[in-house]
Each structure stands twice: as structure tokens, then as C-alpha cells.
C-alpha positions in Angstrom: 165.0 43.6 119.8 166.5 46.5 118.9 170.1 46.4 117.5 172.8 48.6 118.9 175.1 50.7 116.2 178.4 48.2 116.5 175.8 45.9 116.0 173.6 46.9 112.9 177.2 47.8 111.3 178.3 44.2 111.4 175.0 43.1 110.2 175.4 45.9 107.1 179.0 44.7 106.8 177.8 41.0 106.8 175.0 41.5 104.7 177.6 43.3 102.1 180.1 39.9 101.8 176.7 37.8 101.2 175.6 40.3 98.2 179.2 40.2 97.1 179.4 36.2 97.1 175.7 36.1 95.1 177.0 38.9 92.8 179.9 36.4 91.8 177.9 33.3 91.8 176.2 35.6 88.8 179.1 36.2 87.2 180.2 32.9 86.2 176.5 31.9 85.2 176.0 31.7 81.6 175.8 35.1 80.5 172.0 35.8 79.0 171.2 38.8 78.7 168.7 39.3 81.6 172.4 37.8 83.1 174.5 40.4 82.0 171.4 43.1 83.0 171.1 41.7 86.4 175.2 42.0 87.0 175.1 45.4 85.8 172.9 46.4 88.9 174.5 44.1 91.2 177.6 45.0 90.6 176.8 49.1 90.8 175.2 48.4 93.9 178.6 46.5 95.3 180.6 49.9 93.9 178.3 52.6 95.8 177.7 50.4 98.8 179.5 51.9 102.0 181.5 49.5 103.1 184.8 48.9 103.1 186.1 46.6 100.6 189.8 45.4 100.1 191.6 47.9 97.5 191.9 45.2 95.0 188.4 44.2 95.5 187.0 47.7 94.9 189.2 48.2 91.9 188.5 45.1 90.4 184.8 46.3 90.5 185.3 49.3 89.0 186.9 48.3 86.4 183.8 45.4 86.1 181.2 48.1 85.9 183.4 49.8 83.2 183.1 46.5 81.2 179.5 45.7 81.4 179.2 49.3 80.1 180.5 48.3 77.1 180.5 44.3 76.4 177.7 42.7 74.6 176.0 39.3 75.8 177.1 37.4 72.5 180.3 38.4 73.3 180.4 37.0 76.6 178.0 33.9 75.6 181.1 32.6 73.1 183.4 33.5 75.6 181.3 31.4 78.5 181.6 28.1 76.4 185.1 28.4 75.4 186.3 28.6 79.0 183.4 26.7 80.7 181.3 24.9 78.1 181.6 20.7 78.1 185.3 21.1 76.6 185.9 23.5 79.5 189.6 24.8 79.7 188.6 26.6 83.2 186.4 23.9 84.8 183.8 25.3 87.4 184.1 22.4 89.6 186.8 22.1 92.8 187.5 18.4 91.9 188.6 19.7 88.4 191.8 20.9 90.3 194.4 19.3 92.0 196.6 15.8 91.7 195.8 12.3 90.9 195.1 12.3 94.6 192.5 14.6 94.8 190.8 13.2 91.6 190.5 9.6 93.7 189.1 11.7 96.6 186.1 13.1 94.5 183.1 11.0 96.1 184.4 12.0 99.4 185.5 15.5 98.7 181.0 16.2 96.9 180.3 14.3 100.0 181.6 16.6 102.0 180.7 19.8 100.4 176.9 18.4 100.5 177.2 17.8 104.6 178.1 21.0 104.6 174.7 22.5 102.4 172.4 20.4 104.1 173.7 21.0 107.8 172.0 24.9 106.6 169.1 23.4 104.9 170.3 24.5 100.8 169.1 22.1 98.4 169.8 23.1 94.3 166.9 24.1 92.5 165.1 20.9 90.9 166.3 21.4 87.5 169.9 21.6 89.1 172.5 19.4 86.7 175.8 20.4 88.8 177.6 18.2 91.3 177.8 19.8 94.7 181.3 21.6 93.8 180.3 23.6 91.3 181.7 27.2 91.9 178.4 28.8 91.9 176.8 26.5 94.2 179.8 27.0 96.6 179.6 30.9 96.6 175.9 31.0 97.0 176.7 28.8 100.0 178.7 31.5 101.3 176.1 33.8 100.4 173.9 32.1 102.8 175.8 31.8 105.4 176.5 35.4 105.3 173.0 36.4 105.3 172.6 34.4 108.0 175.7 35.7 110.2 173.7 39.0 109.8 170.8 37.8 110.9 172.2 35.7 113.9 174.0 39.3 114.9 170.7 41.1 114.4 169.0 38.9 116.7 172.0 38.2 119.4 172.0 34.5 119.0 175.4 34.0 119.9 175.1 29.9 119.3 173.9 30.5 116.1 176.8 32.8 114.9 179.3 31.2 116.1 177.8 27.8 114.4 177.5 29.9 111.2 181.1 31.4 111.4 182.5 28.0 112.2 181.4 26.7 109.2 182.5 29.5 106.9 186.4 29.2 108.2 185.8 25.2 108.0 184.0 25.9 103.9 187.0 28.2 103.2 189.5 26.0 104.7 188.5 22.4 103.3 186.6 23.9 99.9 186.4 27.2 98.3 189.9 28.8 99.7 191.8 25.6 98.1 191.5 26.2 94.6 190.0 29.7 94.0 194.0 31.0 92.9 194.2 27.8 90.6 190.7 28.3 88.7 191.8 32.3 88.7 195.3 31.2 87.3 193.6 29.0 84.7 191.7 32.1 83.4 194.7 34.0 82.6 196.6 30.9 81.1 193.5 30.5 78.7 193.8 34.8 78.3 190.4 35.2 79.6 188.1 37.5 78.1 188.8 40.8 80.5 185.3 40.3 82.3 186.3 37.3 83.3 189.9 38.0 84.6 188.4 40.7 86.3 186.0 38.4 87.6 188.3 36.1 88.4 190.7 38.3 90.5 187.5 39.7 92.4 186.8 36.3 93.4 190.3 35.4 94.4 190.3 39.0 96.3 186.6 38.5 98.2 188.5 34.8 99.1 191.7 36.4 100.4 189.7 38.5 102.3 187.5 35.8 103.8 190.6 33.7 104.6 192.2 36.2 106.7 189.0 37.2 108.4 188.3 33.8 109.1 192.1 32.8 110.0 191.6 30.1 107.6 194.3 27.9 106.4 193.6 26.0 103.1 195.9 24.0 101.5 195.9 25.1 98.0 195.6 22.6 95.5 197.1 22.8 91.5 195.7 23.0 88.2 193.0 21.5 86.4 193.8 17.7 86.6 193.5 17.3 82.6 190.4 14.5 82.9 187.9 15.0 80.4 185.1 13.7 82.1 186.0 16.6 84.8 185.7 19.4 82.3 182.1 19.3 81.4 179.6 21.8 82.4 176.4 22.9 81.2 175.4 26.2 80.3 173.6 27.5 83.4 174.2 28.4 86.8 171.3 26.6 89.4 171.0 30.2 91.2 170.8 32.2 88.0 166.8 31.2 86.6 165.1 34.3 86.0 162.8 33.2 89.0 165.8 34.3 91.7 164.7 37.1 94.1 167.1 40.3 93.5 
């Protein structure tokens, strides 16, 4: 089936949010330094793409590719542990943010989030330690779905886009949107190493995005809820073994 050109640029555009989402999922791995090599070419690759990012996006990448230039992997490997490490002051994990409310809701709130991966078939990698809200785990969901959108678009399988667009507004409504600005807030009351406030405010300006492409409406949620037991995390992101396909 050939794809007509309104077509193959929505699939392009598509297939640009899904590299940007992995690209991010990267970021916030523990920064090796086949890590830190690896974002270096992703995050070129975002820059010189042709589409049309958001303005904040686009600068926040620039200024990304200006730091990887120039920051070593020991560097960012204290750095990683400081913020994320098991005495975490930026938890990687949604249920690490919000009220006494949303602590109590934390079975339902992984159950939820792990409806949502198996309804498309993503299962962690076996050696996977992180609960089902970890952040990486939730952008290379919306990786995935991205990829697919493309795909669904590429093929004209209208039922199958419209499932897959459905459940990106309902993931960025009920999961990601809610606490991406807390977790990016976190960052710079912690003063952040600068790749990671850059980081952080390309995430929270790929989620912007999202939520008003999407006509989302997520309730955002506060800061980290202060329970130790929530700020642990080990060192590795499941989607960043050096087995992943670039």
C-alpha cells in the first residue's frame, strides 16, 4: 500500500515523538559510558531531524548536545546516584509524587499503568527490578505507542490508530502528564546537574506538547511524598542494556 505524502509526513512526524520519548527514556538511565555515547547520537539525530519541534524542546536539545560535548560519564554517574540512587532526592517512580492519598492508591495506581503495557503486549526485560511506574518504563511506553501510530497511519488501519491514540491521551492524562512538572521541579530544588535540568525541561516540554496534541487533561499531582521506601531505585534503566536495538 502505498502511502500518500499527508500521510508518510505524519508517519515521519509520529515516528520523530517515538525517537524523542526513547531518547529520554535514555537519559535518565544510569549514565555508562556506552550510555552517555549512545545519547550523544540520539540526541544529534533529534537536533538535525526535520521536524518541527516546540521552541523550548529544540533549545533544550541544543543546549543537550552542547553538554554531552563536554561532560564526562563519572561526572554524570555521581551525579545519577545523588538524585536517583536508593536515597533518591528525585525519585523515578509516579507514586513517589503526590499526597498521602495518592501514596494509599499505589497498588491500584502500578495496576493500572500495567493494564495499560500489556493491553500493547510490553513486558520489562527479565532482569527488570522497577515497578511498572518507573519513568523510563512509562516513556518507552510512549515510545511504542508512537511507533505504532506510525505504523497504524502507514498502513490505513483506522481502528488501530484510533485505539493507539486513545490510549496515549488516556497514558498522559491518568499517568505521565500528572507528575512530569513535579519530578522536573524536584530537579531544580535538588540544583540538578545542568544535563539533567536540561533533561528535565525537555521532558516536561515533549509532555506539554503531547498534552495539547492529545487535548489531555491531567490532574497534576505535588512533590515527592517524603517515604523512604518510595525513594529507592537501582542503578539501571530496563530499556538501557547494551543488547537494545538503536
Amino acid at each position: 500500500m502505498e502511502t500518500r505524502p499527508a500521510s508518510a509526513k505524519q508517519v515521519s512526524t509520529a515516528l520523530g515523538r517515538g525517537a524523542a520519548f526513547q531518547a529520554l527514556a535514555l537519559a535518565f538511565a544510569y549514565p555508562s559510558t556506552d550510555v552517555v555515547t549512545r545519547l550523544e547520537a540520539r540526541w544529534s539525530a533529534l537536533l538535525n531531524s526535520p521536524h518541527s519541534w516546540p521552541a523550548d524542546l529544540r533549545h533544550a536539545s541544543q543546549q543537550i548536545n552542547r553538554l554531552l560535548l563536554h561532560v564526562d560519564s563519572e561526572t554524570l554517574e555521581s551525579e545519577h546516584i545523588r538524585l536517583f540512587g536508593p536515597a533518591a532526592r528525585c525519585p523515578l517512580h509516579e507514586t513517589a509524587y503526590g499526597d498521602a492519598g495518592r501514596l494509599l492508591g499505589r497498588p491500584a495506581t502500578l495496576a493500572d499503568i500495567a493494564g495499560f503495557y500489556l493491553a500493547f503486549d510490553l513486558r520489562p526485560s527479565s532482569d527488570n527490578s522497577h515497578p511498572e511506574d518507573h519513568l523510563g518504563l512509562e516513556l518507552e511506553f510512549m515510545s511504542l505507542l508512537a511507533v505504532k501510530e506510525a505504523y497504524a497511519i502507514a498502513e490505513g488501519w483506522q481502528e488501530a490508530l484510533d485505539t493507539t491514540r486513545t490510549a496515549q491521551q488516556r497514558f498522559i492524562q491518568d499517568h505521565l502528564g500528572t507528575w512530569t512538572d513535579a519530578f522536573t521541579e524536584q530537579l531544580r530544588q535538588c540544583q540538578a546537574h545542568p544535563f539533567y535540568l536540561v533533561m528535565g525541561e525537555s521532558l516536561g516540554a515533549l509532555v506539554h506538547a503531547e498534552i495539547t496534541r492529545l487535548q489531555a487533561s491531567p490532574v497534576p499531582v505535588g512533590g515527592p511524598v517524603g517515604d523512604p521506601l518510595m525513594g529507592g531505585d537501582s542503578l539501571q534503566c530496563p530499556y538501557a542494556s547494551g543488547n537494545q536495538e538503536e
